[in-house]
C-alpha positions as CSV (number, residue, x, y, z in Angstrom):
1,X,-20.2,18.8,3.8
2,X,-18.9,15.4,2.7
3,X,-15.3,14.4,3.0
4,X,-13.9,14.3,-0.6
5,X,-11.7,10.8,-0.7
6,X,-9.1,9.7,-3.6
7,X,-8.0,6.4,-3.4
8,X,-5.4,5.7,-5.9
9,X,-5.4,1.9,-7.3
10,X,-9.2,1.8,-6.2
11,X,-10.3,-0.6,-8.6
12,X,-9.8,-3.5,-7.1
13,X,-8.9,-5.6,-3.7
14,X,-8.2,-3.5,-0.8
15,X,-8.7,-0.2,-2.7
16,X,-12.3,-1.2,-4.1
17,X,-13.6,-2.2,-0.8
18,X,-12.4,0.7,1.6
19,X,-14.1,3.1,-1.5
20,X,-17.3,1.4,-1.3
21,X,-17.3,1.3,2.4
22,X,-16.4,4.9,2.7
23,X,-19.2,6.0,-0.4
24,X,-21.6,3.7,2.1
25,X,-21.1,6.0,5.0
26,X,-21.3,9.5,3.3
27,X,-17.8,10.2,2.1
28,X,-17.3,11.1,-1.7
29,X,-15.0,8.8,-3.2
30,X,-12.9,8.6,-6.2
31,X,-11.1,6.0,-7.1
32,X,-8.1,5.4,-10.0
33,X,-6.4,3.3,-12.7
34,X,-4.3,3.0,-15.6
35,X,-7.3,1.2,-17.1
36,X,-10.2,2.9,-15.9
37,X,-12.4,2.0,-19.1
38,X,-12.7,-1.6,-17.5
39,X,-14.5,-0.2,-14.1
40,X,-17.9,0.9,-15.6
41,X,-19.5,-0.6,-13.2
42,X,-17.9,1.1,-9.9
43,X,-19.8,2.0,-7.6
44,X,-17.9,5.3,-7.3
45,X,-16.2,7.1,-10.1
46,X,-12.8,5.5,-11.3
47,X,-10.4,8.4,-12.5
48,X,-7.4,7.8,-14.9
49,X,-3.9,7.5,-12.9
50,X,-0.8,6.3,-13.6
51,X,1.3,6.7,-9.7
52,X,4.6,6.7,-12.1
53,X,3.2,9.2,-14.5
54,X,3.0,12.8,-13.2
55,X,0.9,14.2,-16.2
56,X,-2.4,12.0,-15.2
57,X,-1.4,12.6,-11.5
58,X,-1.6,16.6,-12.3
59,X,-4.6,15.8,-14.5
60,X,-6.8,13.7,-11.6
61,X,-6.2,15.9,-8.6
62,X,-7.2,19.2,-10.9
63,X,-10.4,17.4,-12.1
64,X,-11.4,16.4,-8.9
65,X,-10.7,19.8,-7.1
66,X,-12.5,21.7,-10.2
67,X,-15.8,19.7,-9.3
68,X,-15.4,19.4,-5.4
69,X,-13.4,22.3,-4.4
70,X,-11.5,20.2,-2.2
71,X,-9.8,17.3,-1.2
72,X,-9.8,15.8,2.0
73,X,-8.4,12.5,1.8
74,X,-6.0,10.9,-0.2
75,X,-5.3,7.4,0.3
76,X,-2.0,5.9,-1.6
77,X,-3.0,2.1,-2.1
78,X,-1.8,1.2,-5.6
79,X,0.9,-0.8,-5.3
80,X,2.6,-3.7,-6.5
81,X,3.5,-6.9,-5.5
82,X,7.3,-8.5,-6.5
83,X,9.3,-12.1,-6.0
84,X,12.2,-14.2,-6.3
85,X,15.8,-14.2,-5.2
86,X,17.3,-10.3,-5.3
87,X,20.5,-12.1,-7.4
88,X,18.4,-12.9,-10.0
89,X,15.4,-9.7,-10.1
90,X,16.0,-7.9,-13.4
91,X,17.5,-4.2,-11.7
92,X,14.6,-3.0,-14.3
93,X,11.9,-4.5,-12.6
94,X,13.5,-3.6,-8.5
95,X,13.7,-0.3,-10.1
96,X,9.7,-0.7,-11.4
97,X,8.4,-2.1,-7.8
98,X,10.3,0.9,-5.9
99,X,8.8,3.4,-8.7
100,X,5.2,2.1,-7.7
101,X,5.1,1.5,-4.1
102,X,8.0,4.0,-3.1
103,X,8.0,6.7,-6.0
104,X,4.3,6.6,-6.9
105,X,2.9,7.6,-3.5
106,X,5.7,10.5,-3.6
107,X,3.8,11.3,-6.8
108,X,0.6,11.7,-5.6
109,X,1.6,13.5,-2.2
110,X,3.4,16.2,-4.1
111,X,0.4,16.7,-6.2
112,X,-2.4,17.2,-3.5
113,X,-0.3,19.3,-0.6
114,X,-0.4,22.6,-2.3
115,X,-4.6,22.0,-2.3
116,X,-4.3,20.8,0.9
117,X,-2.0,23.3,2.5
118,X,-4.3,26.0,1.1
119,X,-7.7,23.8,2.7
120,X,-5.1,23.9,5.8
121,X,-6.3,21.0,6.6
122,X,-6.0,16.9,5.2
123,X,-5.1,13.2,5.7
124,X,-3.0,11.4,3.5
125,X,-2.9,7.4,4.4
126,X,-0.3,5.3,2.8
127,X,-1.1,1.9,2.5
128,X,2.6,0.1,3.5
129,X,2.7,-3.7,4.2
130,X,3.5,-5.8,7.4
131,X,6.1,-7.1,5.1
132,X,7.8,-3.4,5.5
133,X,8.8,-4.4,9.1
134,X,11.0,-7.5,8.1
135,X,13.0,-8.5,5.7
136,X,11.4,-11.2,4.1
137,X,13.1,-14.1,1.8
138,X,12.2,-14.1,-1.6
139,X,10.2,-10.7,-1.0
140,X,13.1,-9.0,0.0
141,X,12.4,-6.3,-3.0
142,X,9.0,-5.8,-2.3
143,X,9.5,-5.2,1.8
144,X,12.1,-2.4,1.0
145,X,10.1,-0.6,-1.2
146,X,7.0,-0.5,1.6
147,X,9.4,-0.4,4.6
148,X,10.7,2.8,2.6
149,X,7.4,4.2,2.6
150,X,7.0,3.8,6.3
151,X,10.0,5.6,7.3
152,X,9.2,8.6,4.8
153,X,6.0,9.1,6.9
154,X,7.8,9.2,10.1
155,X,9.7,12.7,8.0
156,X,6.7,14.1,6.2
157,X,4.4,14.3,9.3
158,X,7.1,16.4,11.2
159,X,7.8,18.8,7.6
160,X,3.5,19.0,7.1
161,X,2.9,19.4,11.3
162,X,2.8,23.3,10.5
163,X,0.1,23.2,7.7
164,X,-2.7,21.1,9.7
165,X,-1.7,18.0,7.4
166,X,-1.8,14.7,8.8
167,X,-0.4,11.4,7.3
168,X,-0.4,7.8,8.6
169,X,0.8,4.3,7.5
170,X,-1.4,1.5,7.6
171,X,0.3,-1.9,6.8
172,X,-2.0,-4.8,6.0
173,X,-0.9,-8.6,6.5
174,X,-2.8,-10.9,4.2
175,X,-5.5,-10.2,2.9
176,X,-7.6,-12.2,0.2
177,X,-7.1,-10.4,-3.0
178,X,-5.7,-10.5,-6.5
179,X,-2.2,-9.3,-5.5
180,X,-0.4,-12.7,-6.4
181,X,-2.1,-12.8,-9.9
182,X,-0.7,-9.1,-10.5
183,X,2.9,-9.2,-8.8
184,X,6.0,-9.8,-11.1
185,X,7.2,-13.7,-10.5
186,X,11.3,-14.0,-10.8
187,X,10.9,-17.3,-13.3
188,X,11.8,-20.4,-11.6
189,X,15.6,-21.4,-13.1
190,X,16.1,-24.9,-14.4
191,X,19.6,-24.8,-13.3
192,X,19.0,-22.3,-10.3
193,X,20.5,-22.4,-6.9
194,X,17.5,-20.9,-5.3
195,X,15.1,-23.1,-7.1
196,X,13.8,-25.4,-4.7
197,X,13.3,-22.4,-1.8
198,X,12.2,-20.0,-3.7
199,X,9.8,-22.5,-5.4
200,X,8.3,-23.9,-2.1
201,X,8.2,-20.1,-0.6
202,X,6.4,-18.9,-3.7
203,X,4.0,-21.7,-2.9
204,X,3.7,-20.6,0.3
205,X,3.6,-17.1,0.0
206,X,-0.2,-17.9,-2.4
207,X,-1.6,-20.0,0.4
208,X,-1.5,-17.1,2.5
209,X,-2.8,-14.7,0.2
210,X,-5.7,-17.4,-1.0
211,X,-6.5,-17.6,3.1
212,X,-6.2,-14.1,3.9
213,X,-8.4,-11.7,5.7
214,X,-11.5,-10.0,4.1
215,X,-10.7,-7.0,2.6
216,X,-13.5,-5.2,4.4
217,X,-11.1,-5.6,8.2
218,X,-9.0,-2.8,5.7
219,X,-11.7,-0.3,5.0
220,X,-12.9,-0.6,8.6
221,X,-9.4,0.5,9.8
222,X,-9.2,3.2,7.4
223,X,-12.4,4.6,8.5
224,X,-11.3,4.4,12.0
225,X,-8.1,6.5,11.0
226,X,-10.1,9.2,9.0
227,X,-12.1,9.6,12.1
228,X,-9.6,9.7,14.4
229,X,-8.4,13.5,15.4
230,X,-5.1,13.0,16.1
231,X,-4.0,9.6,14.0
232,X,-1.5,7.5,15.3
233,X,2.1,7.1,13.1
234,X,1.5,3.3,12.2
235,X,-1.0,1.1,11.7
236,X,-0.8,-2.7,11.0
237,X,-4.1,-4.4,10.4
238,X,-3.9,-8.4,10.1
239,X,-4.1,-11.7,12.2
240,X,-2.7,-11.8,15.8
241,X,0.5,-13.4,14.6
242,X,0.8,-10.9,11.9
243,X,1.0,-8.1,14.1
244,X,2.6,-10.1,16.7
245,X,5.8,-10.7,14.9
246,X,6.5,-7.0,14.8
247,X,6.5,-7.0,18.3
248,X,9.3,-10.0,18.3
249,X,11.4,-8.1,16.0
250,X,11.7,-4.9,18.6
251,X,12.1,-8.1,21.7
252,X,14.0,-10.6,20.2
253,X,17.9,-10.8,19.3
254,X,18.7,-10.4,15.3
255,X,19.8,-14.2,14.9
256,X,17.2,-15.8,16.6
257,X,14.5,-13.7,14.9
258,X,15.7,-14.6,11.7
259,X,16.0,-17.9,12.8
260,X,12.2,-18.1,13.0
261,X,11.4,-16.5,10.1
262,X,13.4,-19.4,8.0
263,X,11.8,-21.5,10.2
264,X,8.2,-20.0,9.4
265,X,9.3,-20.4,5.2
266,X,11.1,-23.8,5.9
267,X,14.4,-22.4,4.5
């Protein structure tokens, strides 16, 4: 039988091309959003979810386990992107970012393990960021919240080891989607002290998102992981000096690491 999938923020970007490239090699796939209306036109079936709403979390899994009688998969991609200087972040909208990318995928774990536990058997992927291993200036908010994410993987395999239930990380770098036209923007201050850096980093920050990767490198990796029978702990899926800049934060001293980082953002 096919391997039932939910991805949830599948709509769009990352999400919407590792559901069509799983639905293209056999897997059922559904995907979610808070607007699901909009996606007529899928190419698999786009459920309504809210990750910060545990009524349409409930709702989704139950529908999808009344038709299928299962679910294999679950991948945790919706997320959402967040800037500017952490003085000047309303604590409303740190405490929004952390209940998407941290909280939401919490959500939506909770919800499919008791299925899962009684399938004895499943994958959960969470979809972190490369951003998670650093702390990043100007994105400082957002690389909690996914570096959060990683470490509560590292506990949740060891807790689910006893019920056949696997769960990985997979941190993308850049990748060329609509994440900078849907993050929240701390407004640029007239009479700021960050507004010069955290102008030219915001600038900065959209270049690499415009010159990113194709999405489809993603959905390859994910397939890799769901076929993988033992998956690894963490995944990061990006350009050489992406991935290679993990490495020099494990090698290098604290100082001069973040000594090339404000180098890299021309702080």
């Amino acid at each position: 039988m096919s391997k039932v999938v939910l991805i949830t923020g599948g709509s769009s970007g990352i999400g919407k091309s590792i559901g069509e490239f799983l639905k293209t090699n056999g897997f059922v796939v559904y995907g979610t959003s808070r607007s699901p209306q909009k996606y007529k036109e899928s190419k698999f079936p786009i459920l309504a979810l809210d990750v910060k709403d545990n009524e349409t979390i409930a709702k989704t899994v139950s529908a999808i386990i009344a038709k299928e009688g299962k679910i294999d998969v679950v991948i945790n991609n919706a997320g959402a992107g967040i800037t500017g200087p952490i003085e000047e972040i309303p604590e409303a909208e740190i405490k929004n970012n952390f209940d998407t990318n941290f909280f939401g995928p919490i959500n939506v774990i909770k919800a499919v393990l008791p299925q899962m536990r009684k399938q004895n058997s499943g994958l959960i992927i969470n979809v972190t960021s490369i951003a998670g291993y650093m702390g990043l200036p100007y994105r400082g908010v957002y690389s909690a919240s996914k570096g959060a994410l990683e470490l509560l993987t590292e506990a949740f395999r060891m807790e689910l080891k006893d019920f056949n239930i696997k769960m990985s990380n997979v941190a993308p770098g850049d990748f060329a989607t609509n994440i900078a036209a849907g993050r929240y923007h701390a407004p640029l201050l007239e009479n700021s002290p960050y507004k010069k850096p955290y102008g030219d980093t915001l600038r900065l920050m959209d270049e690499h998102v415009d010159g990113g990767s194709d999405p489809d490198i993603m959905a390859k990796a994910v397939l890799n992981i769901i076929n993988d029978k033992n998956p690894k702990i963490h995944y990061k899926v990006g350009v050489f000096m992406q991935k290679f800049s993990i490495v020099l934060k494990r090698i290098l001293p604290d100082k001069m690491y973040e000594k090339m980082l404000m180098n890299h953002y021309k702080l």
